[in-house]
N, C-alpha and C positions, 0 to 999 in steps of 0.2 A: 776729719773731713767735714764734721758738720758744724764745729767753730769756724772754721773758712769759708763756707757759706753764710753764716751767718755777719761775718766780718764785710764779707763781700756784699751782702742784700745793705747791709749800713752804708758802705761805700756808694752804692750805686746809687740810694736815694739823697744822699749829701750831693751829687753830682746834680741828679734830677732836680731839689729844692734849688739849686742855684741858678739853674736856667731859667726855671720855671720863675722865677723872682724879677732875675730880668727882664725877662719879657713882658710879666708885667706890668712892672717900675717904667719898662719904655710905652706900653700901652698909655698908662696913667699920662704919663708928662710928655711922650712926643707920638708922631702922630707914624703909625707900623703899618708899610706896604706888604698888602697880599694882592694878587693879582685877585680885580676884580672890584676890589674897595674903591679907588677912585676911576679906574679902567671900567666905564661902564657904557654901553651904547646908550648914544644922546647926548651923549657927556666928553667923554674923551673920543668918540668916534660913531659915524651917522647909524642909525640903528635900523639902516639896512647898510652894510658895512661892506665895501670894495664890490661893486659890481662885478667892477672887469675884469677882478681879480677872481672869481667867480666864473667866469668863463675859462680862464687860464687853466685853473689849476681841473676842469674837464678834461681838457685838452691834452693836459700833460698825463694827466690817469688813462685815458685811452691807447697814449702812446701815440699820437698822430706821425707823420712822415714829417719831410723837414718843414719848418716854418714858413709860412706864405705869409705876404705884404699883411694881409690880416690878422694872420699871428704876432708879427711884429708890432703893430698898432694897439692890438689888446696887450701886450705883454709889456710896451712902453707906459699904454693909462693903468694898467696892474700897479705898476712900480711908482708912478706917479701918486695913484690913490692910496699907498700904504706909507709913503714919505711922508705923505700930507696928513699922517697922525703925527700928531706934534712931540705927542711924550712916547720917545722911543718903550719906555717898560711896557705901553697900552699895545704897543701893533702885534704882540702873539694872540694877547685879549681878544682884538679886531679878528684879526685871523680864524681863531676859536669860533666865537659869536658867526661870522661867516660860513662854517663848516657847518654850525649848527641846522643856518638857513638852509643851507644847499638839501640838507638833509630832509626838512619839511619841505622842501620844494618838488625832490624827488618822492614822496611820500614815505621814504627810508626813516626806519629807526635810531635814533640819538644811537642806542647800543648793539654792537654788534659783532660777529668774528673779522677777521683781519681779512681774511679771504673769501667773504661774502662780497657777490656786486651789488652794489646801491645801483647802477645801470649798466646796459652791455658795454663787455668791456673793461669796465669799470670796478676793480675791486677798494672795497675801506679802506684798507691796510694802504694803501695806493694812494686812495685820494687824500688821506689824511696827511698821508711823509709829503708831496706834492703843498697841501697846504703850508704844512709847519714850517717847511725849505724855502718859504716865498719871500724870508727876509735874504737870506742868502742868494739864491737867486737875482732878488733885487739889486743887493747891495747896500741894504739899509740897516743900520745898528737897532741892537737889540740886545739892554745887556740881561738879559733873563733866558740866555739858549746858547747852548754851547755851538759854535760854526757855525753860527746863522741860521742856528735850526731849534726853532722854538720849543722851549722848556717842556708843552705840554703832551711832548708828541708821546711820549713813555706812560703819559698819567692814565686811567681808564674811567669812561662815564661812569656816573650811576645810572641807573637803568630808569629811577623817580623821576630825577630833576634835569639830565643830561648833560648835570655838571658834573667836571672834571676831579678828581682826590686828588688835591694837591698839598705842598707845601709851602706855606708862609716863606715871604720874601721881606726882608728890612731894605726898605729902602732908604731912611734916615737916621739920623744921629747914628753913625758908625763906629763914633768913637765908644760909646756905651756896647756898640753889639764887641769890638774889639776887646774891654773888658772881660766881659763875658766867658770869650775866647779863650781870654789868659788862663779865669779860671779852672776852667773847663779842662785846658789843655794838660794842667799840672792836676788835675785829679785825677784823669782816667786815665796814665800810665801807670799810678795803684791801682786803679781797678782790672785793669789788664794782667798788672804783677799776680794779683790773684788766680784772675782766669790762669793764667799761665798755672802756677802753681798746684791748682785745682786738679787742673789736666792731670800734671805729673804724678799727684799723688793718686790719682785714676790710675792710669800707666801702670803703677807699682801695687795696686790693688790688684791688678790683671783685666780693667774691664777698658772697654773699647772708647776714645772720645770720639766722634765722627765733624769734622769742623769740613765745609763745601772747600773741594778744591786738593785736599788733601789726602784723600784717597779717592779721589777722582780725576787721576793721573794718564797718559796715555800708556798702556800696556800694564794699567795694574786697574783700571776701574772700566777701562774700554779698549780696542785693542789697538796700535798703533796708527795702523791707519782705517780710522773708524768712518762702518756705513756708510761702502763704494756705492751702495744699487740708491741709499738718499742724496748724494751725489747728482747721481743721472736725475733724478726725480726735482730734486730743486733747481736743476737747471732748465727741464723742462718749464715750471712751475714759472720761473722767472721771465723766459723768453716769450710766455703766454701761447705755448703750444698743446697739445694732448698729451694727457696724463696717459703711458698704458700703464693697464691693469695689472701686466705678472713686473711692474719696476714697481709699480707703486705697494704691491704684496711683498716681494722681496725686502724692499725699504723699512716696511711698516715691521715686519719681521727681524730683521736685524735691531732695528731702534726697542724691542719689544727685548731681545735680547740679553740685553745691559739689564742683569737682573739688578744691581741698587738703583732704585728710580731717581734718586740723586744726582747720578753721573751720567744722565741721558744727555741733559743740554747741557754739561761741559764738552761731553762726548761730540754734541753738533756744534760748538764754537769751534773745535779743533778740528773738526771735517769743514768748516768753511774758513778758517785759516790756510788747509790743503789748497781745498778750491781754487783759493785766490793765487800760492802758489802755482800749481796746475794750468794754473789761465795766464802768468805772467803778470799778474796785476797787484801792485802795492797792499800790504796789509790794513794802509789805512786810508780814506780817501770821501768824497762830498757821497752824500746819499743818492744825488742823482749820474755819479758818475756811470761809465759805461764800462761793467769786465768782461765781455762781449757784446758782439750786434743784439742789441733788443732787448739786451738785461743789465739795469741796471742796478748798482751796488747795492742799493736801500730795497729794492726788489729781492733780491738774491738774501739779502741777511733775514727781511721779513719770511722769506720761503725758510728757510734753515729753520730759524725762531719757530713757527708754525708747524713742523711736523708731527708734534707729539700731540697738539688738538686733530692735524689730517688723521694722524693714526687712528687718535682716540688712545691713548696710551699714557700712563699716571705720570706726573711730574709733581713734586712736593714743592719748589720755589721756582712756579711759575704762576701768570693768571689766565684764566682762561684756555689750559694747554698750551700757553705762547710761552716761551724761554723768560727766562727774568732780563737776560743779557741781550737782548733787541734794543733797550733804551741807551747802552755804555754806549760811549766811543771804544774803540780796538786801542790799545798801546801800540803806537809803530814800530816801536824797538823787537817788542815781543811778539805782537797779534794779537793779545789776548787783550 
């Protein structure tokens, strides 16, 4: 057992030295996009950054009724003033720097819970999916966000500086990061053989390996159809109605339940896969879509994601009590 670990701690850092080499090598000789390096207000975009898109995305966090001649007029100069970033990689940047404004504008905090209002009405968690959705929305590329929904909507402030924890993006010489790749690719199927390995000989010792997902199954880590009364509650939550008190105890209760704190937010991706069943609505679909009057999708997944901060209830691979699984897309085949 402890030769295979030690086989394995070799393998991993021959892995790591080899990234870590390239990325260098591309630092040294060509020039390695991270959002932010040349994406800079003033620069690639005005450093008071989309006015009117700044009004919009109020508008759409409020939840207003249907759109008046008005709406229409800001939501055309919106879309206008984010095309007119030239370098499609800088408009999540713009967007970003944008969200920051709004924030000092409102006297709001850079960092915050999801379901805090920055104004009536108004929750973060809200404004921020509304921001990031505004290439989609538009209709304008962006290849740094999966559906036209910016990269950074998953990342969390820091509380210092108000920037974002992200991850490095290459945007040149591809052909070197594809190297890279090669290597990479053929190393860490040994390093897996190990893990694998590792496990079994765990298995055959008698002790337990606990890997997310795999014993946190419906009716062996939660029960099949898991927390009906967080259900009611995130529906409320989403439709922006009144919370009662004995759904929300109920809820918190059941979620408190799931004694391995592990399989809490598997337990509520699979109670909001139900959901979406239940409402007749696709597994998979746009953040602003509608699975009833008044809630929509990217509403509904943030309420889910959020229960265990409402609870106040432990989650190990989450931030802030938020689900780790708020930032995936769903597999439409699966839901998950």
């Amino acid at each position: 057992m402890a030769s295979n670990k030690v086989v394995f701690s070799v393998l991993l850092l021959v892995v790591l030295s080899v990234l870590a080499a390239g990325m260098a090598t591309m630092a040294d000789h060509h020039q390695v996009y991270s959002p932010g390096e040349q994406c800079r207000p003033g620069i690639s975009y005005p450093a008071y950054s989309l006015p009117q898109c700044r009004t919009l995305v109020k508008r759409q966090c409020v939840g207003r009724g249907a759109a008046s001649a008005a709406d229409e007029q800001v939501w055309q100069d919106c879309c206008r003033q984010l095309a007119a970033v030239d370098d499609g990689w800088c408009r999540c940047g713009a967007l970003d720097h944008m969200l920051s404004g709004i924030y000092r504008e409102l006297g709001a905090t850079d960092v915050g819970h999801p379901m805090a209002e920055v104004f009536p009405g108004c929750r973060r968690g809200d404004l921020e999916r509304a921001a990031a959705s505004l290439p989609a929305f538009c209709n304008v590329d962006i290849p740094n966000g999966p559906g036209g929904v910016c990269y950074w909507l998953g990342y969390p402030r820091t509380p210092r500086t108000g920037l974002r924890i992200i991850k490095i993006f290459c945007k040149n010489n591809r052909k070197k990061m594809a190297s890279i790749k090669i290597v990479f690719s053929v190393l860490l199927p040994v390093v897996v053989s190990m893990l694998v390995a590792t496990t079994t000989m765990a298995d055959h010792h008698g002790q337990v390996v606990y890997t997310p997902g795999q014993l946190c199954t419906a009716g062996r880590g939660y029960p099949m159809y898991p927390l009906p009364r967080c259900r009611a509650l995130a529906k409320r939550q989403c439709a922006g109605g009144a919370v009662d008190e004995q759904v929300r105890q109920d809820c918190c209760r059941q979620l408190a339940a799931i004694d391995d704190s592990f399989c809490r937010c598997p337990a509520l991706s699979h109670m909001l896969v139900g959901m979406y069943k239940e409402l007749g609505a696709p597994a998979d679909g746009k953040p602003m879509d509608e699975v009833f009057p008044g809630c929509r999708r990217g509403d509904m997944k943030r309420a889910a994601a959020s229960l265990p901060a409402f609870c106040n209830v432990d989650i190990p691979i989450g931030i802030g009590g938020v689900c780790y699984w708020l930032s995936y897309p769903m597999n439409p085949m699966t839901g998950h």
